[in-house]
C-alpha positions in Angstrom: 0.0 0.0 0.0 1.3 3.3 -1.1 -0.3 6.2 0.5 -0.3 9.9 -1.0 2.1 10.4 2.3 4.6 8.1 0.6 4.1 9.1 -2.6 4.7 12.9 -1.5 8.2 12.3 0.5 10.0 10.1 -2.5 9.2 13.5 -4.6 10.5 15.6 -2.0 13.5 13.3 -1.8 14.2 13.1 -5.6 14.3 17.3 -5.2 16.5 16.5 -1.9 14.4 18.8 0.2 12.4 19.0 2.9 9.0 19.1 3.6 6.7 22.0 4.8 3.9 20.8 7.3 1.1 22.6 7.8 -1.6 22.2 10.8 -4.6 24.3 11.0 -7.8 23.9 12.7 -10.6 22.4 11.2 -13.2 25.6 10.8 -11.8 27.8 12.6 -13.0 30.7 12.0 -15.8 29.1 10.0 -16.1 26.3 7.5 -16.2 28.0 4.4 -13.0 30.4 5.2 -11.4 27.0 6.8 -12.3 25.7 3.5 -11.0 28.6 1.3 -7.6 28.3 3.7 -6.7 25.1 2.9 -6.8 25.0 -0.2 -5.0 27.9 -1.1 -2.3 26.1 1.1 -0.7 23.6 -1.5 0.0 26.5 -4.2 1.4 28.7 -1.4 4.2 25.7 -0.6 2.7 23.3 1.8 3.3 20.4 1.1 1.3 18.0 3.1 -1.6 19.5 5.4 -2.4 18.8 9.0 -6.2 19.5 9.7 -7.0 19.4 13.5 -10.0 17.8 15.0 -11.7 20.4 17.4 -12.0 18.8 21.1 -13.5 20.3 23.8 -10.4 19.1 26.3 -6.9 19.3 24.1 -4.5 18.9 26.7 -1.3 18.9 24.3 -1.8 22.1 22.6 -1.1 25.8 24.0 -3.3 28.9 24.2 -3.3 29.2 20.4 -4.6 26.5 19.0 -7.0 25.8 22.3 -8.6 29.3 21.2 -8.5 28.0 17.5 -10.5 24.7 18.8 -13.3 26.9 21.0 -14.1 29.4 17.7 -14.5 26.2 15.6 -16.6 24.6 17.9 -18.7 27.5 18.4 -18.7 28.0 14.3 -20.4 24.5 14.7 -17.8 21.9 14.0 -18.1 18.7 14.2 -15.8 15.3 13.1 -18.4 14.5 10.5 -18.1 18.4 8.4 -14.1 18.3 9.5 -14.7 14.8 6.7 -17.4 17.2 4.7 -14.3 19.7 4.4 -11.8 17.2 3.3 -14.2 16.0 0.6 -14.6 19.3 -0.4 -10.9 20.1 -0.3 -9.9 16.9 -2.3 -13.0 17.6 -5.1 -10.0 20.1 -6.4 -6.8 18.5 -5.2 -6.3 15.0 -5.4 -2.5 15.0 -4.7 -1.9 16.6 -1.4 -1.4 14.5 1.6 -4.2 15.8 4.2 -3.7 14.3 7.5 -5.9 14.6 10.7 -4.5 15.4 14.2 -6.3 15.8 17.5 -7.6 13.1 20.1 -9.0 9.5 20.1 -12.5 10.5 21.7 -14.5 12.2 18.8 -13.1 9.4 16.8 -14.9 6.8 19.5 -18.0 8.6 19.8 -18.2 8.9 15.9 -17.4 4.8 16.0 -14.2 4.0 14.6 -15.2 1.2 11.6 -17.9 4.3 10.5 -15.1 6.8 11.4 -12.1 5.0 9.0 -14.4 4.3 6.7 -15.6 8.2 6.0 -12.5 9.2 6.6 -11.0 6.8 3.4 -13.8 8.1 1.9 -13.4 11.7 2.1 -9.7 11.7 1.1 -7.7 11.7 4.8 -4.4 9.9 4.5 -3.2 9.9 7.7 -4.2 10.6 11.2 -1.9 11.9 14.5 -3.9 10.5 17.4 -1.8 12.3 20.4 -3.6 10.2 23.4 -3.5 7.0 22.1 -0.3 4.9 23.5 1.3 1.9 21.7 -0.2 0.1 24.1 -3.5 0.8 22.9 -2.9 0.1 18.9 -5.6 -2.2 18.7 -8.2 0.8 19.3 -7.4 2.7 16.3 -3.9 2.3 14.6 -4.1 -1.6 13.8 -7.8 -1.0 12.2 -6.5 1.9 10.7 -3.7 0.8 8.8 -5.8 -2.0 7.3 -8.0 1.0 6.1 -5.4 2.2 4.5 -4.5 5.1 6.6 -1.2 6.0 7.8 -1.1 5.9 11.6 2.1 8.7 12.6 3.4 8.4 16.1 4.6 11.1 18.2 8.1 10.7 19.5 9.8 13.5 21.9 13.0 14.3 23.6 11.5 12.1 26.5 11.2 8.9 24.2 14.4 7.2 24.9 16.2 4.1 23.0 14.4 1.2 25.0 10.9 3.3 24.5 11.1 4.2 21.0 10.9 1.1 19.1 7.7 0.4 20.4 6.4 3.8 19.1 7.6 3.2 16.1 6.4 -0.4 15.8 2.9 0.1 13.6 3.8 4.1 12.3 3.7 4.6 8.8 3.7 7.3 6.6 6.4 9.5 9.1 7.5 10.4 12.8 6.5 13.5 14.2 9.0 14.3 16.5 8.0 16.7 19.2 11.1 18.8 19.4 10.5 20.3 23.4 9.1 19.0 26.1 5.5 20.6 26.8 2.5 22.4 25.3 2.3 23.4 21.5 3.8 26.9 20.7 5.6 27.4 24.1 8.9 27.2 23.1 11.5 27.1 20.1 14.0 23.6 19.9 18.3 24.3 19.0 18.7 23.0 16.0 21.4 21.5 17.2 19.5 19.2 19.6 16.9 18.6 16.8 19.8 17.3 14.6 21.2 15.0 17.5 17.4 13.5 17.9 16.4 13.3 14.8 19.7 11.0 14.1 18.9 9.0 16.9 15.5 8.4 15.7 16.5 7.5 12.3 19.0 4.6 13.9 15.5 3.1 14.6 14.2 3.8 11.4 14.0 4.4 7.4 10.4 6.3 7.6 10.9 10.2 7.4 11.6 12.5 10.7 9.0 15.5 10.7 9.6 18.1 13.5 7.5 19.9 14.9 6.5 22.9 18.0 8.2 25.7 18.6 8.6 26.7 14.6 7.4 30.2 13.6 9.3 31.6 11.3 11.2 31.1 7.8 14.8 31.2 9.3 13.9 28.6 11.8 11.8 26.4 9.3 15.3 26.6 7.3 16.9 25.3 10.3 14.9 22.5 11.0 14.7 21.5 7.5 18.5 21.2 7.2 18.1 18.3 9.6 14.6 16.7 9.5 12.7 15.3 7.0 10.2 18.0 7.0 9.2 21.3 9.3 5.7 21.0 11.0 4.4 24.9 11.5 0.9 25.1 13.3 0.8 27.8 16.2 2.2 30.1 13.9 -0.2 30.2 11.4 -3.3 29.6 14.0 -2.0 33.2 15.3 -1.8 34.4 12.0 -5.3 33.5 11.0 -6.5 35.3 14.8 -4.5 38.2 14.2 -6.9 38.6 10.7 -10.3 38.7 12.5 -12.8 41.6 13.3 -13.5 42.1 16.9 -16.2 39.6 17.0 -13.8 37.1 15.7 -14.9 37.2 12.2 -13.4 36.1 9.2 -12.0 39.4 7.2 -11.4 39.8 3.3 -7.6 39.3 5.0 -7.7 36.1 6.6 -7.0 33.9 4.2 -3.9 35.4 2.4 -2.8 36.3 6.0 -2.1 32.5 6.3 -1.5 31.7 2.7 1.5 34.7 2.6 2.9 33.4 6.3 2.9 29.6 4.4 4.4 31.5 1.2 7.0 32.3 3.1 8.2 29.0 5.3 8.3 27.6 2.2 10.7 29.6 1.0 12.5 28.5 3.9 12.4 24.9 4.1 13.4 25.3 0.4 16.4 27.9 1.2 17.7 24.9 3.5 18.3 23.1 0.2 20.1 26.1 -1.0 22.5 26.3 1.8 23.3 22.9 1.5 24.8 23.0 -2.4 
């Protein structure tokens, strides 16, 4: 099975570059601008998109994307339109690798046959499940990867050599590697310690090494990209797409070139890290 995951990173490495990652939250401010965001993403140099699944309770993520989960749930998000965008989103791009991020219990209210099946369906290709432990593969990550989704672990600067092999036992598609210890958006990683982990983690394995938290601007995504497989940006653009609102939190004829220009240029800088390598 070759996912559109796969098929995106042996491009990437026939250009010998990185990747850009983008996460953004699943109708925030609204569906249609989280709609018209996303897919203005790929043309401004993401290459595969994160789309985060709004939860009432996301204890891994900071202040930014919390306040990106409460406007989408008050704009009326649910799991099943976060599929309905995806659809919509893939009726013009069927290349792009979309994967969903966010936590296992929409997912098990949903029902998780009906869930993979939509998801397949609707065009996902991979999903980043942060709650759900090795340990508890057989609830999603076995059932999806016989769906044909690619189930990406987690792995931080926490996850030592006798832990890691069992995160990385059923991943597919890449390792996200959490480059600091906490919330999302707290802090910015050396690059230097993100080359040393990112080494370590390859020892254990030939899928690519995405990083991600703590990345906000081109210089660092060039940094990270010299290293890693691919740059994950998320907080970043979340306060990008805030900063573009009216007072009541509105979407503004800004919004969506306010993250399209802030993706416009990270990709710049992932690609500059090819540069500085020649």
């Amino acid at each position: 099975m070759t996912t559109r995951i796969d098929t995106r990173f042996k491009a990437l490495e026939a250009e010998g570059r990185a990747a850009l990652v983008t996460f953004l939250m699943a109708g925030d401010p609204d569906l249609k601008t989280s709609l018209d965001i996303i897919t203005a993403l790929p043309a401004a140099g993401a290459d595969i998109i994160e789309i985060g699944m709004p939860f009432t309770d996301p204890m891994a993520d900071g202040p930014a994307i919390q306040a990106a989960g409460i406007r989408a749930l008050k704009a009326g998000t649910t799991l099943h339109k976060t599929l309905d965008m995806v659809a919509a989103f893939r009726n013009g791009d069927a290349t792009t690798p979309i994967v969903l991020m966010g936590y296992y219990n929409p997912i098990f209210i949903y029902g998780v046959d009906q869930f993979l099946i939509d998801a397949k369906q609707a065009g996902v290709d991979g999903l980043i499940i942060v709650d759900l432990p090795p340990e508890e593969d057989s609830e999603l990550c076995i059932p999806a990867m016989r769906a044909g989704l690619n189930f990406i672990r987690l792995a931080t600067p926490t996850t030592d050599d006798k832990r890691l092999p069992a995160v990385l036992a059923n991943t597919s598609g890449f390792v996200y590697y959490v480059s600091i210890t906490g919330i999302t958006g707290s802090a910015s990683a050396k690059s230097s310690d993100v080359g040393a982990a990112v080494a370590r983690i390859r020892r254990h394995t030939k899928l690519p090494v995405c990083v991600g938290f703590g990345i906000r601007t081109p210089e660092a995504a060039r940094d990270i990209a010299r290293h890693a497989s691919g740059a994950v940006v998320g907080s970043a653009l979340v306060d990008a797409l805030k900063a573009s609102l009216d007072a009541d939190g509105r979407a503004t004829p800004k919004t969506v070139s306010a993250v399209a220009d802030l993706v416009a240029a990270l990709a710049q800088g992932v690609r500059g890290a090819k540069q500085a390598a020649e």
